[in-house]
C-alpha positions as CSV (number, residue, x, y, z in Angstrom):
1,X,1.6,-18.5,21.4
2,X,1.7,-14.7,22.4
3,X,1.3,-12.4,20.0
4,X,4.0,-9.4,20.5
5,X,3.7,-5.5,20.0
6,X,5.4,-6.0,16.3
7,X,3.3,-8.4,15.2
8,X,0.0,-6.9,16.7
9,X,1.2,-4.2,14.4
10,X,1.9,-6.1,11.5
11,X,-1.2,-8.1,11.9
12,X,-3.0,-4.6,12.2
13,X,-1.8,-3.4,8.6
14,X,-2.3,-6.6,7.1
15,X,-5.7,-5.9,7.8
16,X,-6.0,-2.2,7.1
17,X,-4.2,-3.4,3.6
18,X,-7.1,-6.2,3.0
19,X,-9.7,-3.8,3.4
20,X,-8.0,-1.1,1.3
21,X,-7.5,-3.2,-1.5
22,X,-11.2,-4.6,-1.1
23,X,-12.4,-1.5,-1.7
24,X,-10.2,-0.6,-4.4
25,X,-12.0,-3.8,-5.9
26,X,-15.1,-3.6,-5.4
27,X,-16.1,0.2,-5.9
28,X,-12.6,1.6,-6.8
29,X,-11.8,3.8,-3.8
30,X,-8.0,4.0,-2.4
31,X,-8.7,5.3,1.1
32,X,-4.9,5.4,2.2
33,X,-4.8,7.5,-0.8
34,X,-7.4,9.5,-0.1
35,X,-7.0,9.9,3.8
36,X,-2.9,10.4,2.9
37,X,-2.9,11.7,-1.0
38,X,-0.9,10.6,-3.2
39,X,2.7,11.9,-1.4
40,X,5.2,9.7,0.0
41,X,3.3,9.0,3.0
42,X,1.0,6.6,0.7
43,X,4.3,4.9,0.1
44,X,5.3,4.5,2.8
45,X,2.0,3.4,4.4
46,X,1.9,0.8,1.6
47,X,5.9,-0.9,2.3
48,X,4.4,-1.1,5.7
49,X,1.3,-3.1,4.8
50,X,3.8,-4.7,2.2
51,X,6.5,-5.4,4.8
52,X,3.8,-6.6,7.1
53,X,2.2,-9.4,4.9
54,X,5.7,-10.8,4.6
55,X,6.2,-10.6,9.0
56,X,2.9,-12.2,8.6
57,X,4.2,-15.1,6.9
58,X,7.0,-16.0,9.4
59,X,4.2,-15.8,12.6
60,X,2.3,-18.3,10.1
61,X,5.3,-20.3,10.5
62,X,5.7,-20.2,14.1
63,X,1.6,-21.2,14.7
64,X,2.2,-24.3,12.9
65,X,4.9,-25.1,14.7
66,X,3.5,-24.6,17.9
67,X,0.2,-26.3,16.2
68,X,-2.1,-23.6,16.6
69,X,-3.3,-23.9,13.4
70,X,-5.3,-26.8,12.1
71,X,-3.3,-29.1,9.7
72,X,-4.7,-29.1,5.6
């Protein structure tokens, strides 16, 4: 299956979310926070990466369809 622009992009903030919140974990740093403050653009950068996840879930969907991914 081919991945389009949107869920490059989606796939891209999932991502940049994990990380973030890995860090947040493991020595307590925001970096959206601290690259962005704490303004709206944080918000809004975090709906995207929340927004994201949930595109994420439907491509999920389509790969097992298609049965690119491996059954459990």
């Amino acid at each position: 299956m081919k991945l389009s622009v949107i869920d490059w992009v989606a796939l891209v903030l999932v991502i940049i979310g994990g990380l973030n919140w890995g860090l947040v974990g493991a020595i307590g740093f925001d970096l959206v926070q601290a690259i962005f403050g704490g303004g709206i653009i944080s918000t809004i950068v975090y709906l995207l990466v929340g927004l994201s996840a949930i595109w994420m879930i439907f491509i999920a969907g389509k790969f097992q369809k298609k049965g690119s991914v491996a059954s459990v």
